[in-house]
C-alpha positions as CSV (number, residue, x, y, z in Angstrom):
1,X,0.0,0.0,0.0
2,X,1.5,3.1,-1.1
3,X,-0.1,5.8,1.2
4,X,-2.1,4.7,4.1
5,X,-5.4,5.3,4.4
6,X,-6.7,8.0,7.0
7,X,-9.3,6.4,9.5
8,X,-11.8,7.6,12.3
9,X,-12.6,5.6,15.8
10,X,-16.1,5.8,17.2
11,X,-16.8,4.6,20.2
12,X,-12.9,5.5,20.9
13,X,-12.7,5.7,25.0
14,X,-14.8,2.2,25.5
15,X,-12.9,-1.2,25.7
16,X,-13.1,-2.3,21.9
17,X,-12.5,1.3,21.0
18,X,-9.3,1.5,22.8
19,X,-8.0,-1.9,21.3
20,X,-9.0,-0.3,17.7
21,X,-6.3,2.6,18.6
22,X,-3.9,-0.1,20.6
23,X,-4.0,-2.5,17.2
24,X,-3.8,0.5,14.6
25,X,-0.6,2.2,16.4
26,X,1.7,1.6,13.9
27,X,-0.4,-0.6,11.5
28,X,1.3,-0.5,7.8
29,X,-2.0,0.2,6.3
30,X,-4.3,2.6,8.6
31,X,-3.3,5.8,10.6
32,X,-5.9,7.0,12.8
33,X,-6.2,10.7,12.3
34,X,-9.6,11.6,14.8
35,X,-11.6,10.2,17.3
36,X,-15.1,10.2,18.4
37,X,-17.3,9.3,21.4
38,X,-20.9,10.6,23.0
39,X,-21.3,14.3,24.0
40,X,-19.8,14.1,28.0
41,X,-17.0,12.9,26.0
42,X,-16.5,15.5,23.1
43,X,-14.2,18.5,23.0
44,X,-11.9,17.0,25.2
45,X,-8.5,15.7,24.8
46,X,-8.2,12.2,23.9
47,X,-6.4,11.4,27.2
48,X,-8.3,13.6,29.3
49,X,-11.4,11.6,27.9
50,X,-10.1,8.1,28.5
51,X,-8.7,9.1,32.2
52,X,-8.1,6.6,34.5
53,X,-10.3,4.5,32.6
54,X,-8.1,3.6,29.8
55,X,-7.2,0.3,30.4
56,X,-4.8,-1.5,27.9
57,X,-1.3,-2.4,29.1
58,X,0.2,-0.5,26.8
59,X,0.3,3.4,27.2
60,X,-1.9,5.5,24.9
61,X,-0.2,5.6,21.9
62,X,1.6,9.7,21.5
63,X,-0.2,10.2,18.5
64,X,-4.1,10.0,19.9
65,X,-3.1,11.6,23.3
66,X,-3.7,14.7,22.3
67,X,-6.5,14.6,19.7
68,X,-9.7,16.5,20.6
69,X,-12.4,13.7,20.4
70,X,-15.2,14.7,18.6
71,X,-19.1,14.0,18.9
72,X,-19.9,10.9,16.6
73,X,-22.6,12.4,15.2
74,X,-21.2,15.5,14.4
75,X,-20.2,15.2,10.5
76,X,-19.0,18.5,10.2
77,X,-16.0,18.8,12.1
78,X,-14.6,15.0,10.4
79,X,-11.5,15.9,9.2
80,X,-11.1,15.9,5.4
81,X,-8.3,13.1,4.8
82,X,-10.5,10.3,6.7
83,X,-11.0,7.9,4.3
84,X,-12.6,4.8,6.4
85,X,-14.7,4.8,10.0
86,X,-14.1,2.0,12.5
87,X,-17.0,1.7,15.1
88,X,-17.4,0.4,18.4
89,X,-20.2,2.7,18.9
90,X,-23.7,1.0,20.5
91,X,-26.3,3.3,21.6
92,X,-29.4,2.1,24.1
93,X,-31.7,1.7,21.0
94,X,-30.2,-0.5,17.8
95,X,-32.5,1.3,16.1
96,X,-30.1,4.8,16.3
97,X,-26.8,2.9,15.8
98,X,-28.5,1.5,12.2
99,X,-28.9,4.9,11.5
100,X,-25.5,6.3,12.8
101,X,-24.0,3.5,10.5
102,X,-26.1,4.5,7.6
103,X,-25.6,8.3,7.9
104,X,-21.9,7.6,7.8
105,X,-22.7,5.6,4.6
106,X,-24.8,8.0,3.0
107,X,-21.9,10.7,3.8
108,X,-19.6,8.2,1.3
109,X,-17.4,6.5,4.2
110,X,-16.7,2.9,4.5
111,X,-17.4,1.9,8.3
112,X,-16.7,-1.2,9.6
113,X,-18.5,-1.6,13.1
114,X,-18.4,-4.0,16.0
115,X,-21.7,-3.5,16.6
116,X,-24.6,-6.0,16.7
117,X,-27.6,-3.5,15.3
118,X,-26.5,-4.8,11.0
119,X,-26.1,-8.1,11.3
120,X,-29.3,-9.0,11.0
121,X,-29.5,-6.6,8.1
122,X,-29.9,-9.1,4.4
123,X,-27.4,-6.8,2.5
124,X,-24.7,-5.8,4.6
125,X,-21.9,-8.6,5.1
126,X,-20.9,-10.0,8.3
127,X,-17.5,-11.2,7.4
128,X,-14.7,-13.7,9.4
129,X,-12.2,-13.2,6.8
130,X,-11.0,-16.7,7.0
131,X,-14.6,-18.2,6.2
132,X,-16.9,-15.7,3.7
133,X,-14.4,-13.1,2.4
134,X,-17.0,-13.7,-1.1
135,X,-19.2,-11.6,1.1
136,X,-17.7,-8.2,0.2
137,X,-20.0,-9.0,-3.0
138,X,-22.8,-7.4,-1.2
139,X,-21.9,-4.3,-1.0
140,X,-22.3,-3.0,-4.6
141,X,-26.1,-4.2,-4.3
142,X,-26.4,-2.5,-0.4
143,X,-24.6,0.8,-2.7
144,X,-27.7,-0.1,-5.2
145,X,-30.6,-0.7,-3.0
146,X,-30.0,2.3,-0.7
147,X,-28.8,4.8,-3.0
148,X,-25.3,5.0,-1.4
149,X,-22.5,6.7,-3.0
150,X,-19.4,4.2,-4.2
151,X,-17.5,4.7,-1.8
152,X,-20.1,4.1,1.2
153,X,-21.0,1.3,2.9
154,X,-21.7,-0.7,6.1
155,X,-19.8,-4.1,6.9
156,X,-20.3,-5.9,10.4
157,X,-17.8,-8.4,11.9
158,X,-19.8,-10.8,14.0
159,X,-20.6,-11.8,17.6
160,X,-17.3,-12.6,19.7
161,X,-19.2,-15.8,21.3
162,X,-18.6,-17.4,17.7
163,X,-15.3,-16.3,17.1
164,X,-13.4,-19.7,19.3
165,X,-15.8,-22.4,17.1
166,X,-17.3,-21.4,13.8
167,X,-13.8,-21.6,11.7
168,X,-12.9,-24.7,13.3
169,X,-16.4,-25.9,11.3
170,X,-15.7,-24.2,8.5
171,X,-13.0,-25.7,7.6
172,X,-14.5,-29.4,8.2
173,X,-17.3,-28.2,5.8
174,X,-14.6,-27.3,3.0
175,X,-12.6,-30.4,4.0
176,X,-15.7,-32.5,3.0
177,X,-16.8,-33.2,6.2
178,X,-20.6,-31.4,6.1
179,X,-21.6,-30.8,9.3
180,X,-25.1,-31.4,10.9
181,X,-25.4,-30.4,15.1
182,X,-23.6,-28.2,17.5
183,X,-23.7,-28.1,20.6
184,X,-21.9,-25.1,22.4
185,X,-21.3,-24.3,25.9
186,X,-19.5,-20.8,25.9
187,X,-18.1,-19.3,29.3
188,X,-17.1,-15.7,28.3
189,X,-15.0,-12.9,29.8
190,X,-15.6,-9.8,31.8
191,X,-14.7,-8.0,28.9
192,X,-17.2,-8.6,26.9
193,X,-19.4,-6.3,28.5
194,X,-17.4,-3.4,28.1
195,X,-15.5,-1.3,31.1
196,X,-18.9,-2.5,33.3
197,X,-18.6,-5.7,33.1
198,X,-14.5,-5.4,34.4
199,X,-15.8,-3.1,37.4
200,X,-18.5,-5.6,38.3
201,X,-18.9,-6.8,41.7
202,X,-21.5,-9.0,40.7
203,X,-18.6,-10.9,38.8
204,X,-16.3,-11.4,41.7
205,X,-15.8,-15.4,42.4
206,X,-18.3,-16.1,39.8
207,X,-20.4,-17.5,37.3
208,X,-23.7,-15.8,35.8
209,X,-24.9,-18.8,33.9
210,X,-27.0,-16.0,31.3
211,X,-26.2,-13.4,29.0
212,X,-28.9,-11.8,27.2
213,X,-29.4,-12.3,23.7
214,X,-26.0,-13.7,23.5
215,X,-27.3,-17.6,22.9
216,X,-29.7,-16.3,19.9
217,X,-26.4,-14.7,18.5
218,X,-24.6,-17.6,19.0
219,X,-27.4,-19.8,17.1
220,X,-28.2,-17.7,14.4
221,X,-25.5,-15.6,13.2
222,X,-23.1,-18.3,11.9
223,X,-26.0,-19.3,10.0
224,X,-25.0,-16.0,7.8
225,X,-21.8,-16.3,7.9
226,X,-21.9,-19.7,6.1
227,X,-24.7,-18.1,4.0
228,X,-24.3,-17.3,-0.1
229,X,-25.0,-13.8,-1.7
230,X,-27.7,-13.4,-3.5
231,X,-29.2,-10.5,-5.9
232,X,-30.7,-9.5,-3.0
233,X,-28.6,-10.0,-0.2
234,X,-27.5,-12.9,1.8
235,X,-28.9,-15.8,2.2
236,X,-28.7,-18.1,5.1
237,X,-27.1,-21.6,5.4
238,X,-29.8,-23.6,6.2
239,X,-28.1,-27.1,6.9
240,X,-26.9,-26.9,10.5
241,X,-28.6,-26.7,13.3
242,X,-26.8,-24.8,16.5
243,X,-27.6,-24.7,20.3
244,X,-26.0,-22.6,22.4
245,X,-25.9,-22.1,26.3
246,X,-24.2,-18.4,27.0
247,X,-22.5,-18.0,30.7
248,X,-20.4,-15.2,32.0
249,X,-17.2,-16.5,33.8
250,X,-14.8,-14.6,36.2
251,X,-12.2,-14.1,33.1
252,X,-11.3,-11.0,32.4
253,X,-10.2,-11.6,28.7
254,X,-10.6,-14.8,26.4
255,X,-14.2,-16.4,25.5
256,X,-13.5,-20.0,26.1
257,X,-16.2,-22.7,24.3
258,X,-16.8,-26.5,24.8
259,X,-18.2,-27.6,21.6
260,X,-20.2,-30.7,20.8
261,X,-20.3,-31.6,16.7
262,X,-22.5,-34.0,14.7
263,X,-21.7,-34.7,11.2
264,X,-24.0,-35.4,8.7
265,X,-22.3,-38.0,6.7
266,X,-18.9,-39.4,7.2
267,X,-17.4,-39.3,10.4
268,X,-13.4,-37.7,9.8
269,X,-11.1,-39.9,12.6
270,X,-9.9,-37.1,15.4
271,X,-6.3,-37.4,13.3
272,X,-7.8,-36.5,10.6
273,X,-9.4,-33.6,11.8
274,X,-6.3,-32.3,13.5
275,X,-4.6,-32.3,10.4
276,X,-7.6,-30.6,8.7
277,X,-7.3,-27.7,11.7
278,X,-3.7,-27.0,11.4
279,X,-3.4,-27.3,8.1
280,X,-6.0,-24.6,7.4
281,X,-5.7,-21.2,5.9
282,X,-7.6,-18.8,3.8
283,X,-7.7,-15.7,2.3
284,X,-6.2,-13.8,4.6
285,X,-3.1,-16.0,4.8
286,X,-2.5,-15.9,1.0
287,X,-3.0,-12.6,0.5
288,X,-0.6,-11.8,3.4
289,X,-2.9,-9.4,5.5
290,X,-1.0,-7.5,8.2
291,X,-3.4,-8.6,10.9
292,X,-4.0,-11.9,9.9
293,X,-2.8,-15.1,11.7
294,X,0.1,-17.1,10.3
295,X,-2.3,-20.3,11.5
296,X,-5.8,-19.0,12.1
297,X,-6.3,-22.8,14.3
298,X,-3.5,-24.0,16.5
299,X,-4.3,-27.7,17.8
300,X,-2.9,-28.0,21.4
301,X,-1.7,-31.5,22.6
302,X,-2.0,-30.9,26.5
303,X,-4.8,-32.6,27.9
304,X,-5.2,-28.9,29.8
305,X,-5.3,-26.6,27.7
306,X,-6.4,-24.2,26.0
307,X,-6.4,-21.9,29.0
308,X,-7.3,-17.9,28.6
309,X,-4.4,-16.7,30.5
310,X,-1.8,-18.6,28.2
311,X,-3.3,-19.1,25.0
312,X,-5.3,-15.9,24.3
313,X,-2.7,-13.8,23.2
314,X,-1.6,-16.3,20.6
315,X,-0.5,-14.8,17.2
316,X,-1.2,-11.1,17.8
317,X,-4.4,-12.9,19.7
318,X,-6.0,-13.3,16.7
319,X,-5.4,-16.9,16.5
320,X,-8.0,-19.9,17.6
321,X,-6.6,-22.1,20.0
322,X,-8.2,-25.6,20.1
323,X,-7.6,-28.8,22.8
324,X,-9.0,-31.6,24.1
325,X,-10.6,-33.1,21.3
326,X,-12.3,-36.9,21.9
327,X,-14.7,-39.2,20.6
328,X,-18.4,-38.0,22.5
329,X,-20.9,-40.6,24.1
330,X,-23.4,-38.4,22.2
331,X,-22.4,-36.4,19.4
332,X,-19.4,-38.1,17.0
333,X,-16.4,-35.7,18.7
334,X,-16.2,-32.8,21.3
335,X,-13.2,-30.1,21.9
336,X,-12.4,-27.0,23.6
337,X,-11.3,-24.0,21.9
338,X,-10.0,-20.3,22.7
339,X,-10.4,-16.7,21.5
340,X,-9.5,-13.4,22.6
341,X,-12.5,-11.8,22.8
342,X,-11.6,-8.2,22.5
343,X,-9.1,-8.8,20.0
344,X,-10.5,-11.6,17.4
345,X,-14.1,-10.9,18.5
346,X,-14.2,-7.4,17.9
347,X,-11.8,-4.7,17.4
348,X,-8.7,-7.2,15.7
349,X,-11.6,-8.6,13.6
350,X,-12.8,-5.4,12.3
351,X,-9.3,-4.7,10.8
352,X,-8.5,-7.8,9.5
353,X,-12.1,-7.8,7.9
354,X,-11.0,-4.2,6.6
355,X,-7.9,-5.0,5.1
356,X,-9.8,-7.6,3.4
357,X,-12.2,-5.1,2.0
358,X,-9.2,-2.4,1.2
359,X,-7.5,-5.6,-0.6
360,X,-10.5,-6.4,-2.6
361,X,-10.6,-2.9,-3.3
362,X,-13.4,-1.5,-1.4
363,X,-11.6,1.0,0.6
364,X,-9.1,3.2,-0.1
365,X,-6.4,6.0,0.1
């Protein structure tokens, strides 16, 4: 990339927004050049904003300390060079951060959110680069049916509760081993819900065996992800059936899952699927993306692990770390696997799914 392109944080003083400006500090592609938050937050510096509450281990990168944050839904004042918008913005109501997304959209900028409120939403793509990058096809016909300019669009990267499993069924479908039932037991981090959910003293020495709306996510949204685009949109895979039970566990990073598989024909032996998981890649490893894992699924031999605390910073911590996989009474096989929430889940998997989309030539400079 000859120039790098100029980019805009919303949502920049919350958890996922300060791992946006941790993983673009120095990126080779992106340079962050303004910030944004809600109202209490605008006008201020950006370190006088984050305060105490800033709460990577790194410092705040020199470059964003002192740039004035602006209100996200102030247009005017975005500075003229910002070419792309990453978003960790979620309002109360879903409702406002569709239209948020959409205004920026209409106003010809490229924003690639966190957020849950699009996902849902037929013609905008909900991309793991390492399963659906085809789904960047979409966004000519979301440009098309919503009168965007050409350089506008909305592009989702999905729930972090999906990001430790689905690949590691993705590539058994492409390996030729369909898949028919999942069973998923996820036990996810503090983190997760944001700088509240670390502060918690409800989360002390604990377990809160419900998250709400996470298990419907958890179900449904992979079912998009492993969907085909139509003239319309995208359609939804419709030959695997999910269950998911959602907990909260005393973590404060890394959304660990216990997954249970049933396969709908041939039955791989468990060598065989170990040498399917580590010898996977995809489009983001052949196309060399900055972000992207060397091995997006590392197999780990000890009977304990994957463990949060050792394995989540894996590979930038955008790597999936997998263990403990075994015949099941029930199902044909069961394993654990590993994410990094904050990272994979959200902000890291927004860039990697952007510089997909600036690869495919969708954003640019």
């Amino acid at each position: 990339m000859s120039q790098k392109i100029k980019v805009s944080v919303l949502g920049a003083t919350g958890i996922v927004g300060q791992n946006f400006l941790r993983l673009l500090h120095g990126h080779p592609w992106f340079q962050i050049v303004d910030v944004a938050a809600s109202p209490r937050s605008a006008g201020k510096t950006y370190a006088d904003a984050a305060g105490k509450n800033w709460f990577m281990s790194s410092e705040i990168p020199t470059e964003i300390k002192n740039l004035i944050v602006r209100e996200a839904k102030d247009f005017d004042t975005i500075p003229e060079e910002v070419k792309c918008v990453f978003s960790a913005m979620d309002l109360p109501d879903k409702g406002d951060t569709r239209e948020l997304e959409f205004s920026y959209a209409k106003a010809g900028y490229p924003i690639v959110s966190t957020s849950s409120a699009n996902r849902g939403t037929d013609d905008v793509p909900m991309i793991i680069p390492e399963i659906n990058p085809d789904h960047a096809d979409v966004i000519p016909i979301q440009q098309a049916n919503r009168g965007l300019p050409n350089t506008g669009f909305v592009a989702v990267k999905p729930n972090c509760s999906i990001q430790s499993y689905l690949v590691t069924l993705a590539a058994l479908e492409n390996a030729g081993f369909p898949v028919n039932q999942v069973q998923v037991t996820s036990l996810q981090a503090v983190s997760g819900a944001g700088q509240t959910g670390i502060q918690s003293k409800e989360m002390k020495d604990n377990v809160i065996p419900f998250i709400a709306g996470e298990e419907e996510k958890t179900e449904n949204e992979p079912l998009k992800i492993l969907g085909t685009v139509s003239e319309k949109g995208i359609l939804n895979y419709n030959q695997i059936n999910i269950s998911a039970v959602c907990t909260r566990v005393s973590v404060i990073d890394g959304h660990t899952a216990v997954i249970h598989v049933s396969f709908r024909k041939k039955v791989p032996s468990i060598e065989k699927i170990k040498s399917i998981w580590t010898k996977y890649t995809a489009f983001p490893q052949e196309a060399g993306l900055p972000l992207a894992p060397k091995n997006p699924i590392i197999y780990l031999e000890d009977e304990n692990r994957p463990q949060p605390k050792i394995d989540r910073d894996v590979d930038k911590g955008m790597a999936v770390s997998v263990g403990r996989l075994a015949e099941d009474k029930f199902f044909d096989i069961r394993y654990v696997a590993l994410s990094h929430n904050t990272v994979r889940g959200a902000a890291g998997g927004a860039i990697l799914m952007a510089e997909l989309l600036a690869e495919k030539g969708y954003i640019y400079a």
